[in-house]
C-alpha positions as CSV (number, residue, x, y, z in Angstrom):
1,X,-4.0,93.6,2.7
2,X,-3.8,97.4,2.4
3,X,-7.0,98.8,4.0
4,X,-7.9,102.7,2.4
5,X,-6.5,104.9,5.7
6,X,-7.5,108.3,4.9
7,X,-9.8,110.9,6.0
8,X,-10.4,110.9,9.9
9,X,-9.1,107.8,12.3
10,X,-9.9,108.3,16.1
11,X,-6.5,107.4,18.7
12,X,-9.6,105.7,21.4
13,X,-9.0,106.4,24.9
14,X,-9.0,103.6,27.2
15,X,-12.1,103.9,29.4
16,X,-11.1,102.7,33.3
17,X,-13.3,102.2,36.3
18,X,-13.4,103.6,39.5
19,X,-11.3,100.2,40.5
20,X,-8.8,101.1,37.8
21,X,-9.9,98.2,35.4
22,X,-11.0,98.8,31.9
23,X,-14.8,99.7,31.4
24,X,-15.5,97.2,28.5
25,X,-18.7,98.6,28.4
26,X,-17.7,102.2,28.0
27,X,-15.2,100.9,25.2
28,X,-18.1,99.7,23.3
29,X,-20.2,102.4,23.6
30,X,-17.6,104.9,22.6
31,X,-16.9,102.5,19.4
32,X,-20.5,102.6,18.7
33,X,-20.5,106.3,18.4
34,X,-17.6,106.7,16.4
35,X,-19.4,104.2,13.7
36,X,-22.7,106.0,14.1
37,X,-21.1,109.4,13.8
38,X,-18.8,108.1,10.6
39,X,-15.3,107.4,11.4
40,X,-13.1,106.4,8.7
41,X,-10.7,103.8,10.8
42,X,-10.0,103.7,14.4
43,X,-6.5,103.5,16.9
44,X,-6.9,101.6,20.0
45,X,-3.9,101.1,21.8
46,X,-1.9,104.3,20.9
47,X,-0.5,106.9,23.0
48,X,-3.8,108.4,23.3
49,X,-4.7,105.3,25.0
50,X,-2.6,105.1,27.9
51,X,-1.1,102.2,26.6
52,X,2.2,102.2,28.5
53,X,-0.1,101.2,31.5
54,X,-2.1,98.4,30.5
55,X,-0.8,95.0,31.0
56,X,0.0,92.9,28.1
57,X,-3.5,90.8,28.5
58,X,-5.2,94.0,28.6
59,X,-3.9,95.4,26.0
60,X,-5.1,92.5,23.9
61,X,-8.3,93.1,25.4
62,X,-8.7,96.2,23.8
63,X,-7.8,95.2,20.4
64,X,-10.2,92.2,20.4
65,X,-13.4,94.3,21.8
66,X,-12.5,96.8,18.8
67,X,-12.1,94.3,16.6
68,X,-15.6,92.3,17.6
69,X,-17.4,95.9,17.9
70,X,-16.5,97.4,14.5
71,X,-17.3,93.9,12.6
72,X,-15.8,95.0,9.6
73,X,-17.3,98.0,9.1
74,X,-13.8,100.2,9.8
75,X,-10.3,99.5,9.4
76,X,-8.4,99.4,13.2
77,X,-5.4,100.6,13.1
78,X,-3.5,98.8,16.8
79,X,-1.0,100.6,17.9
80,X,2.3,98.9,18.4
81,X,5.1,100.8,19.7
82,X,8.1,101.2,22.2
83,X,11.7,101.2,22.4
84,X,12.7,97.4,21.8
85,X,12.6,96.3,18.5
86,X,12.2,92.9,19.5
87,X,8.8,93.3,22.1
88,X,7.4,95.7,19.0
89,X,7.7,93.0,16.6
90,X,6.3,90.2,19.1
91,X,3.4,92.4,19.5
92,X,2.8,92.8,16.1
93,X,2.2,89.5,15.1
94,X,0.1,89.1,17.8
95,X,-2.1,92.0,16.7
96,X,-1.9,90.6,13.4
97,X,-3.3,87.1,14.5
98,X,-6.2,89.0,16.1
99,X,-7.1,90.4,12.8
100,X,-6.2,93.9,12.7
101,X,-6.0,96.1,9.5
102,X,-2.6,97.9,10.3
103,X,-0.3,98.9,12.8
104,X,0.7,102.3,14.0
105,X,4.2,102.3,15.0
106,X,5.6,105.4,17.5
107,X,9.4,106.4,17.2
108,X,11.3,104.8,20.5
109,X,11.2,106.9,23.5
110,X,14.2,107.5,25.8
111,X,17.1,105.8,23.7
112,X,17.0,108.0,21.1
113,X,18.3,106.5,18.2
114,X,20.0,107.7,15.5
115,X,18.8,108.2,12.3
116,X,20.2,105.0,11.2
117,X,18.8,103.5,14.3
118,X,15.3,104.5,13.6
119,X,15.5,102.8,9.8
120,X,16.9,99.8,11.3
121,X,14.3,99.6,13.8
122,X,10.7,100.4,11.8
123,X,12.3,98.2,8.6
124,X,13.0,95.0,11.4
125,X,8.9,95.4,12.3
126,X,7.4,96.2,8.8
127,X,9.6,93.0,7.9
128,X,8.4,90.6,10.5
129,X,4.6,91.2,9.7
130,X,2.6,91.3,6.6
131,X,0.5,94.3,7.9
132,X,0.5,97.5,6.7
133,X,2.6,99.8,9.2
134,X,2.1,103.6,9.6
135,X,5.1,105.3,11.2
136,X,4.3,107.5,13.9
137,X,6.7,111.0,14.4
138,X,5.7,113.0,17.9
139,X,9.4,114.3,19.0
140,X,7.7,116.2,21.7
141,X,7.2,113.1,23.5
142,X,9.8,110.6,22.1
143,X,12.7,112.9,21.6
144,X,13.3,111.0,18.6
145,X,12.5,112.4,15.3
146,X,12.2,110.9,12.0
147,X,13.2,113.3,9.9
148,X,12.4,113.8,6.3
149,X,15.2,111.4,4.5
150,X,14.3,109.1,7.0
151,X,10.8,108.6,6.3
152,X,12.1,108.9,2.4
153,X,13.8,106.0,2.9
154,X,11.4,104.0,4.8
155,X,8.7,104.9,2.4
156,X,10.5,102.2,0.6
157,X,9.7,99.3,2.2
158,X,6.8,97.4,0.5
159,X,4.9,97.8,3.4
160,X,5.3,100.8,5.3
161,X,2.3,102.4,3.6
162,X,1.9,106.2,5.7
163,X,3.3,108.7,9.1
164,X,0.8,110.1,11.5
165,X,3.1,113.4,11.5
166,X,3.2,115.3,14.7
167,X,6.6,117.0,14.5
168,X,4.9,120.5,15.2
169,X,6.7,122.1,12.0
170,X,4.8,122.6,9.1
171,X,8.5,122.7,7.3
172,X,9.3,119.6,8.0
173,X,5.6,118.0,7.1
174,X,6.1,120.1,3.6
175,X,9.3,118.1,3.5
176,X,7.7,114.7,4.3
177,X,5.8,115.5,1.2
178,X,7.8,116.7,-0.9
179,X,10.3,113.9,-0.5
180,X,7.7,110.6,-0.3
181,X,6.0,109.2,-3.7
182,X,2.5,110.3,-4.3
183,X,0.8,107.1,-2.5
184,X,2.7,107.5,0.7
185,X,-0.2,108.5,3.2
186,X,1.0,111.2,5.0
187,X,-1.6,111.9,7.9
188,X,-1.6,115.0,10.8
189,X,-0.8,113.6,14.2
190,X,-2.1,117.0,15.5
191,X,-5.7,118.0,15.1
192,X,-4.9,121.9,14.7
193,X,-2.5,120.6,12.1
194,X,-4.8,118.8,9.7
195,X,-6.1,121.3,7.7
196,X,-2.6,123.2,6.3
197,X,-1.3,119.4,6.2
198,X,-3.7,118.3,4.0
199,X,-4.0,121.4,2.3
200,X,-0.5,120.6,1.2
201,X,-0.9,116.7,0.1
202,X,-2.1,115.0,3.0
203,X,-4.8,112.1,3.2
204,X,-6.2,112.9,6.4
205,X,-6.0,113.4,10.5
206,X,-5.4,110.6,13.7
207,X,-7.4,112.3,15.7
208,X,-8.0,113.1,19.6
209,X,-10.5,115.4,18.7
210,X,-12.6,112.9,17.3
211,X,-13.3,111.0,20.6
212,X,-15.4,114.2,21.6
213,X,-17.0,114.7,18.0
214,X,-16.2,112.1,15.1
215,X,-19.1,113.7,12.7
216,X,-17.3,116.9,12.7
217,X,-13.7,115.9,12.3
218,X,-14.5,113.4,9.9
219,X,-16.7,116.1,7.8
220,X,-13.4,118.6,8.2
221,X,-10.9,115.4,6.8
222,X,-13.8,115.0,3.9
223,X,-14.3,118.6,2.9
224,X,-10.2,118.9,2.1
225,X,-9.9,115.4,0.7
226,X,-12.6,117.2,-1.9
227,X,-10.7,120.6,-2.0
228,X,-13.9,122.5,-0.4
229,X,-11.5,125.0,1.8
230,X,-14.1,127.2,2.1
231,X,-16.0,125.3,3.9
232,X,-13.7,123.2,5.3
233,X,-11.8,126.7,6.9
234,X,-15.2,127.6,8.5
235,X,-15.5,124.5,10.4
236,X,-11.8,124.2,11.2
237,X,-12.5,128.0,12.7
238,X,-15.4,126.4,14.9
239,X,-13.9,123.6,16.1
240,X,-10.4,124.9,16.7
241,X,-11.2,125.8,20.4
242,X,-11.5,122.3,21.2
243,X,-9.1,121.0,19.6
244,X,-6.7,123.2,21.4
245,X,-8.7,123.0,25.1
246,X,-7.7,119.4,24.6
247,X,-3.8,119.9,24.9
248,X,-5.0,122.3,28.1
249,X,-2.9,119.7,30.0
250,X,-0.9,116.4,29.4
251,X,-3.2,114.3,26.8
252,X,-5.4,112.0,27.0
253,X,-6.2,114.0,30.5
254,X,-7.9,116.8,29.0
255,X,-10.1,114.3,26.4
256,X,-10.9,112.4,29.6
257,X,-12.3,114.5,31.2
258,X,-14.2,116.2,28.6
259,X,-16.0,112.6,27.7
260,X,-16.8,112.0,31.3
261,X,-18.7,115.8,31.3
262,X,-20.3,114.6,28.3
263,X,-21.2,111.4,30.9
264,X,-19.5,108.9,27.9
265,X,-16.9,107.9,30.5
266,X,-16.0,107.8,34.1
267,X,-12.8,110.1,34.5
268,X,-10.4,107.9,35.5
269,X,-6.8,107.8,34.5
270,X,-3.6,105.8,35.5
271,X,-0.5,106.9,37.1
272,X,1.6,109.0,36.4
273,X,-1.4,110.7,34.8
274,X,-3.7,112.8,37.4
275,X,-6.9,115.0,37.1
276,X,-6.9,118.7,35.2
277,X,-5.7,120.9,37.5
278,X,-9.5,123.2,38.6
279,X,-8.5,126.2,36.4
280,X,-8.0,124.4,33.4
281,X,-11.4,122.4,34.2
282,X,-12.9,125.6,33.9
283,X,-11.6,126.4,31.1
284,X,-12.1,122.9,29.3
285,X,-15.9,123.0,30.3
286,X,-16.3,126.5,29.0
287,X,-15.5,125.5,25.9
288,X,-17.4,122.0,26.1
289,X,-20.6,124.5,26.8
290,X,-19.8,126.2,23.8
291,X,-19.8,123.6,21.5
292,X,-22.7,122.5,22.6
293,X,-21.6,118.9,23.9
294,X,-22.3,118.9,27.9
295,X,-25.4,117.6,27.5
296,X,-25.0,113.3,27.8
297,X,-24.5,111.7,24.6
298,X,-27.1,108.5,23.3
299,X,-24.7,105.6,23.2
């Protein structure tokens, strides 16, 4: 099974009520609009959705509403990552018995492996499942970074089929590319990333961006999978300001909050994560004004 990732996946937020339980009902919703408006694949379970917090029934939870919403009709992508090989592997072929499409696989946090240590440690998962698995570089929050010969050499195994690429350096995505055969999915982990990344070879974006506005980020991914920069370079220009308003503060906190102004979600978030300090509200909501998206969405 290798399911056609490209063009514009969302990394879901996980919706929580005021008791701190997830809002299965918000979850829906919000997977409701993301098909209406076009997504190309969707990410529960990944960073994005405070997944380091939910317990390990919850978690399933998640994957199974997304699975039973979508019905088919887009690739999910679960994400399945930490810092012990062994619990990664265990929960991918659970995810894989719930009938997911793919994995998405974050370097391991906090031990920092070596290079060595990070082949060793995606080829023991891609091994133990027969899902395709995305590798997932964001060094700003890992410390550990897959660098370029790393991901060469992992391309390599049958499958690990892509990287959501967050390193931050344009460099070292051009090196990704340069380095990885031609059907190695190479996809921007960084919203204000996706169009120079794609310009240069890559398939497409995991978004945060898109939990606000899936139609627009899925039009941007389309217009440079067809090589329309023109167009695609105006409507990069338009919705830059969002997609940087939502790194304001610690994400998910700042996507949060913007769904709940756009009355999609109750703004509630676990600990250690807290509420936008009131400046950077400001700020967010500006912004949220200017694009037009305070007004409630019809979910």
């Amino acid at each position: 099974m290798n399911p056609e990732i490209r063009g514009c996946g969302t990394a879901l937020v996980t919706p929580f009520r005021r008791d701190g339980s997830i809002d299965h009902d918000a979850l829906r919703r919000l997977v409701q609009f993301q098909l209406r408006e076009g997504i190309d694949f969707l990410v529960p379970c990944g960073t994005t959705g405070e997944t380091p917090t939910l317990e390990h029934g919850e978690y399933l939870g998640v994957i199974r509403l997304v699975l039973e919403e979508t019905a088919g009709k887009a690739p999910v992508i679960a994400g399945v990552g930490g810092n012990s090989t062994k619990k990664v592997i265990e929960l991918a072929q659970e995810v894989e018995r719930l009938g997911v499409q793919g994995i998405l696989s974050v370097a391991p946090y906090y031990n920092k492996p070596t290079q060595e240590g990070l082949y060793q440690h995606f080829k023991a998962i891609a091994e133990s499942t027969h899902l395709p698995v995305i590798l997932y570089n964001v060094p700003g929050r890992t410390s550990s970074n897959i660098e370029p010969g790393t991901v060469a050499r992992l391309s390599k195994v049958p499958n690990i089929v892509g990287i959501k690429e967050a390193s931050g350096s344009i460099t070292q995505q051009m090196e990704v590319l340069n380095e990885v055969d031609p059907g190695f999915r190479v996809l921007s982990g960084d919203d204000a990333f996706t169009l120079p990344l794609m310009a240069l070879g890559g398939v497409g974006v995991i978004s945060v961006a898109s939990n606000e506005i899936p139609g627009p980020m899925t039009r941007l991914a389309h217009l440079l999978l067809d090589g329309r920069y023109d167009e695609a370079r105006k409507l990069n220009a338009e919705l830059l300001p969002l997609m940087q308003a939502n790194f304001l503060e610690t994400s998910p906190i700042p996507v949060k909050a913007a769904l709940a102004m756009m009355g999609m979600i109750e703004e509630v978030y676990r600990l250690p994560l807290v509420p936008m300090r009131p400046e950077n509200r400001a700020k967010l909501e500006k912004v949220l004004a200017a694009q037009g998206l305070l007004q409630p969405q019809k979910v």
